[in-house]
N, C-alpha and C positions, 0 to 999 in steps of 0.2 A: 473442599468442595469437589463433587465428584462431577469429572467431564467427557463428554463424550465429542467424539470428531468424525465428521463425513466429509468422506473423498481424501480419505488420510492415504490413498495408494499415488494422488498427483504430487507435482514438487513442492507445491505449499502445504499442504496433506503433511508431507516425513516432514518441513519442517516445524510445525506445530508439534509433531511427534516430540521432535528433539528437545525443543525448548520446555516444552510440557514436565518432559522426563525430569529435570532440574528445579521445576518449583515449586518451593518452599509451601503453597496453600491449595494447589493443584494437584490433582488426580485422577489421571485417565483411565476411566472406567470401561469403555466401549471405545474402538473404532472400528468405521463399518471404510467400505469400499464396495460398491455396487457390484461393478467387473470384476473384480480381484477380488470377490467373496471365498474366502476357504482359501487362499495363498499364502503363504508365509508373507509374515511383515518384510524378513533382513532380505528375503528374494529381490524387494525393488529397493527396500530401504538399506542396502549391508551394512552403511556406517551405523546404522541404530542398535547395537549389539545388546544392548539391555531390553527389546523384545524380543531375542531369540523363545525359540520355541511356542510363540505368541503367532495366529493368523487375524484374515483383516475377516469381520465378522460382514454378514448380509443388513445392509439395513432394517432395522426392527423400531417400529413406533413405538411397543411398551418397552425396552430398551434404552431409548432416548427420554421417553419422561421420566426415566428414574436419576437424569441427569439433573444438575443444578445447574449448569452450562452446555451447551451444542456449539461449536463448531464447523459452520459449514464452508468447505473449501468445492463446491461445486459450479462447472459451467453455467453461464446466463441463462436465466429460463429453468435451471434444474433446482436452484433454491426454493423457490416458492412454491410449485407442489406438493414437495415435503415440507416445510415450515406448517404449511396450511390443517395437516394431520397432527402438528406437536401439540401436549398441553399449555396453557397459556402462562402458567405457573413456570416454562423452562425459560432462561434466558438463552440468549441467542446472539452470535458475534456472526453475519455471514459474509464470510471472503468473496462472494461473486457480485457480479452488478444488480442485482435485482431490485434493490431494496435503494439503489442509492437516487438517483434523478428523480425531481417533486417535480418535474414536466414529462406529461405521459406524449407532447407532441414530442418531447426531445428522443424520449425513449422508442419511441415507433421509425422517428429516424434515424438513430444509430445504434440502434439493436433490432427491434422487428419484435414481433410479436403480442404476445399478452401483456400491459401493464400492471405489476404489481402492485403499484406504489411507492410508497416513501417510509424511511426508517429515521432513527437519530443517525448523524452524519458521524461518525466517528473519525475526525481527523483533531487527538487532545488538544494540539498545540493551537487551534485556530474553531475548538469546539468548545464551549462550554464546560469544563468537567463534571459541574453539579446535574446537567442536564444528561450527560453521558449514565453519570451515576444514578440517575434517578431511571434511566430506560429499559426495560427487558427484551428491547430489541437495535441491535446497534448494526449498522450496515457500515464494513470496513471500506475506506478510501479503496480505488484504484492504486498502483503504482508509482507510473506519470502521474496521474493525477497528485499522489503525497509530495512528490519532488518536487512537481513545478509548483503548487500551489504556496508551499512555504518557503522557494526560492522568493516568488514576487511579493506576497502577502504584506511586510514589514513597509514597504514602500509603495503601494497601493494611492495613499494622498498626495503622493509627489510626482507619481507618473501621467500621463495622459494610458489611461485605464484599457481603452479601448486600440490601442496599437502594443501589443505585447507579440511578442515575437519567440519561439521557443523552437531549437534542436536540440532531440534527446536521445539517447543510445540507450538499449537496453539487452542484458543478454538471451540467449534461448530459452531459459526456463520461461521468461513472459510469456511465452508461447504455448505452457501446459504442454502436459508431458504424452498428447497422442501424436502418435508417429505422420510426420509432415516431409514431402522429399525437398525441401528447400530449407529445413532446419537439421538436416542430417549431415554428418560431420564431414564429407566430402566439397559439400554445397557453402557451408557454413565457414569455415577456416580459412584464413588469406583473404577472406572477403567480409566489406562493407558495403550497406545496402540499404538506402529510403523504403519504408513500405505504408500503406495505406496514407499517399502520397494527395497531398490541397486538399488538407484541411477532413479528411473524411474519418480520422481516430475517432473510439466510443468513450475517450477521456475528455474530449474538448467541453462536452456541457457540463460533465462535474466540473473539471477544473473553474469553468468560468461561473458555473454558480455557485458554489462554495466561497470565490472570490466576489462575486456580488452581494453574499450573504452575510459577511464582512465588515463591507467596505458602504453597502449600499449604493453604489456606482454601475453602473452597466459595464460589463467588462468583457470586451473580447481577444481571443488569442490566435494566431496563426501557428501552427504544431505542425513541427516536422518529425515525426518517428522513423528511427534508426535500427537495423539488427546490428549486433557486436560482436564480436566474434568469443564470445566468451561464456559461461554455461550462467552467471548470475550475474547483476550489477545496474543500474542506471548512472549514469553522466547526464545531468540536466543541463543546458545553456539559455538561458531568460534574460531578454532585453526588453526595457521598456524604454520609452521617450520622457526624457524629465520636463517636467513643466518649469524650473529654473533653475537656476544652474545651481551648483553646491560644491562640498568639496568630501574628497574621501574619505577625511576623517567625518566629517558630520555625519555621512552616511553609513560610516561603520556603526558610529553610537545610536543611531535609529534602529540597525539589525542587532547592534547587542541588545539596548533594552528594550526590544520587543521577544526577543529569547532569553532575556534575563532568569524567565523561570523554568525553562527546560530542561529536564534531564535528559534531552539526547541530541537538540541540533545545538549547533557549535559554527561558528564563524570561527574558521580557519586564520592562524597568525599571518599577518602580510607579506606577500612574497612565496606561502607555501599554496600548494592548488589541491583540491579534493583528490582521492583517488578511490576506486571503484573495490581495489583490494584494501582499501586500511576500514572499511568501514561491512566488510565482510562478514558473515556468521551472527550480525548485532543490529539491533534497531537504533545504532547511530544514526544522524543526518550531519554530512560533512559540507560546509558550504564558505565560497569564497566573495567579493563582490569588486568591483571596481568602476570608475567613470571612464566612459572610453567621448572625451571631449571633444571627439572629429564628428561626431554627429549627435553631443547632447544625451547619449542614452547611458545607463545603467546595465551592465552587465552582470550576470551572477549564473556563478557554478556550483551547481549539484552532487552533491553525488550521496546513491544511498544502496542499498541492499537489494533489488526488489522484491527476493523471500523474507526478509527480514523487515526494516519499517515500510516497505510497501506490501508486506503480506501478514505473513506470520505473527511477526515483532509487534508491531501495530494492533493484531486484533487480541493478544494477550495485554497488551498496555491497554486496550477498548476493555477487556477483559478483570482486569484489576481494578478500574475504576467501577465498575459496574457492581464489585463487590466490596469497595469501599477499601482496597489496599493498597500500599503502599504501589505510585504508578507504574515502576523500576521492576516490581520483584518477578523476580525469575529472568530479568532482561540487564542486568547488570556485567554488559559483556564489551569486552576490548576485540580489537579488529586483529585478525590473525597474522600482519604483517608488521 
């Protein structure tokens, strides 16, 4: 299948590059980069050594429809302009938010501008496959949004739904790669830091509709976003309120056999904690859980990639299904530590 990718010059951009490079039924035909039209790819990307001699092309619509798949790794608001010009015959995996929140009030309040609409939700593990597979147009989960949403998901009937409570860290890449002086590495190192602080993050309505869409429960969360001092990675922490009491084991066998079919989240053996490096470079999901019985609630720790199954990983897995292959291929990757 021949693919084409826009805004292949940001950090989710090279890593589709990377993962692309490796699979088995994929073939990247085009990337474009708007700003960086005519620059060498290894300029921003140097680990990508197998584009050498290759630059990042100008967006071209007849270009794109000669793709079987696009790719879009572009800021809020910049998806859907272009989309609007593609043939309808192209599929389409887009990394930004555009396509994702089915309330245009949500989206006016925590993005701003023109509503585009609504896509299939592509989170597998909590989506449909058959409906994924049946779509030509898939709008990939947020980041937070992928990590908290299948932290609490499993436990959903047991929680009191509407007090979930979540601090998450994530590293600088979430920030996309233009130049910001409070993510530059003077600002950024020896230092930890709350931001878009009560409640105001643009994940809180996917998270909770995705998790209402579910569960059918009204579901709200209180979300604390963290910067980490680190260039990739989330650490999710999700507690809900249990409606009765239970015991640890019972609640591990609830998150196993609700990821019984996963090939990529994993409940962690007891006793070991997620870590932000073992799950590196891969669209793992590492996750731990416990009863913390001083105040009845359910705790559970995250942790994932956010290039990987919060970006990249995620919309090649969106991506595979969409052409009916194997959900893994090309994403069959161990954590670099």
């Amino acid at each position: 299948m021949k693919i084409g990718v826009v805004g292949a010059s940001g950090y989710a951009g090279g890593e589709l590059l990377r993962l692309l490079s490796a699979h088995p039924n994929f073939k990247t035909v085009f990337i474009a980069a708007h700003s960086n039209a005519g620059e060498s790819i290894i300029s921003l990307h140097p680990h990508l050594t197998q584009f050498e001699g290759q630059s990042f092309s100008a967006v071209s619509i007849g270009d794109l429809n000669k793709c079987d798949l696009v790719f879009t790794a572009l800021p809020h608001g910049e998806s859907a302009k272009l989309i609007s010009q593609l043939d309808g015959q192209v599929k389409i995996v887009d990394l930004g938010a555009d396509f994702r929140l089915t309330s245009k009030d949500q989206w006016e309040k925590y993005y701003g501008g023109s509503y585009a609409g609504s896509w299939t939700y592509g989170l597998p593990e909590l989506t449909n496959h058959d409906l994924i597979a049946k779509s030509r147009q898939v709008s990939n989960p947020g980041c937070y949004a992928t990590a908290i949403a299948l932290s609490i998901a499993p436990a959903l009937n047991l929680i009191e739904s509407e007090d979930i409570v979540v601090v998450a860290a994530s590293g600088t890449t979430g920030a996309g790669r233009t130049a910001k002086v409070n993510l530059i590495g003077s600002e950024v190192m020896n230092n930890l830091t709350s931001y878009k602080f009560g409640g105001v993050h643009q994940h809180t309505p996917e998270i909770e509709q995705v998790l209402n869409s579910i569960s059918g429960k009204s579901v709200k969360i209180s979300f604390t976003p963290m910067l980490a001092p680190m260039p990739r990675g989330i650490l999710a922490t999700v507690t809900g309120k249990l409606k009765d009491s239970t015991t640890p084991a019972k609640m591990r066998e609830v998150y196993k056999d609700f990821y019984s079919q996963s090939k990529f989240v994993k409940l962690s053996p007891e006793g070991q904690m997620p870590m932000t490096n073992s799950v590196l470079g891969t669209n793992n999901v590492s996750m731990q859980i416990a009863l913390d019985s001083h105040v009845n609630r359910l705790v559970i720790s995250t942790a994932i990639d956010n290039l990987g199954k919060g970006a990249a990983g995620q919309a090649i897995q969106n991506a595979n299904l969409m052409f009916n292959l194997a959900e893994d291929a090309g994403l069959q990757l161990t954590g670099v530590r």
